[in-house]
Residue, then its C-alpha position, 0 to 999 in steps of 0.5 A: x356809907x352815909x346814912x343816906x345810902x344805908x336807907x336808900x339799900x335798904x329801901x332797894x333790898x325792901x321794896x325789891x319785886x314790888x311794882x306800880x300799877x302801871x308796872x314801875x318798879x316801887x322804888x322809883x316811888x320813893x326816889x320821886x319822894x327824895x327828889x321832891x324834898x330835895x328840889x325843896x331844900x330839904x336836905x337833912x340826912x335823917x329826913x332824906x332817910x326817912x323819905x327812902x324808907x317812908x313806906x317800909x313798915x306798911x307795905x314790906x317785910x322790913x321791921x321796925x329793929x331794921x330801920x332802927x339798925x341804921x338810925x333811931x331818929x329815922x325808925x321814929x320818924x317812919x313809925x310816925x309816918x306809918x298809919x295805923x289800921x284803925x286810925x281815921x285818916x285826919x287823926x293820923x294826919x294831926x299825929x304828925x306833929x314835925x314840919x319836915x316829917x309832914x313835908x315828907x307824907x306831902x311829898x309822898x302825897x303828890x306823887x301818889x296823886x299822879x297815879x290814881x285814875x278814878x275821880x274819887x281817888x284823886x279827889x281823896x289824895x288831894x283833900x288830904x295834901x289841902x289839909x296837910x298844907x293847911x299845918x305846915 
């Protein structure tokens, strides 16, 4: 099995019974996310990987070792991607020092700005893709 494929299984096995607010399976999340980089030319397994597995360690029971079980780079790269609580957003935004890790939070941006319904939270997403932008 590629390590595309471990990381989309356990992306499945991860995000299984969680949904959107409009109901979508969560999954389907990570796919756009794949798919973005995809159509973007990025086809690096380890960044593809890291892009199924990005919202692991914040929103699922899925550990650290887990990730790491498949491939250290990607569990290193999903630490990265992961927000600490009490981490401002722009400190946590400069954190991410690799191009394709970065391309992988903008991604993730876009397709959260697709969902977000009040002014405020678009505003917010788009001021963060703006700034992730500006760095690449």
């Amino acid at each position: 099995m590629t390590l595309h494929e471990q990381a989309y299984k356990l992306a499945t096995l991860a995000h299984k019974g969680q949904y959107r607010r409009n109901g979508e399976e969560y999954i389907y999340h990570c796919e756009r996310v794949v798919q973005m980089l995809m159509s973007l030319w990025i086809t690096d397994e380890v960044i593809l990987a890291t892009a199924w597995l990005h919202d692991t360690l914040e929103d699922t029971s899925i550990s650290i070792s887990e990730i790491n079980n498949i491939s250290k780079d990607v569990a290193n790269n999903v630490l990265a991607l992961s927000r600490k609580e009490w981490q401002l957003y722009q400190d946590y935004i400069e954190s991410i020092k690799e191009k394709d890790i970065r391309m992988v939070k903008i991604c993730d941006i876009v397709d959260n700005l697709n969902w977000q319904t009040t002014h405020k939270q678009r505003q917010r997403y788009t001021q963060a893709l703006f700034y992730f932008a500006n760095l690449i």
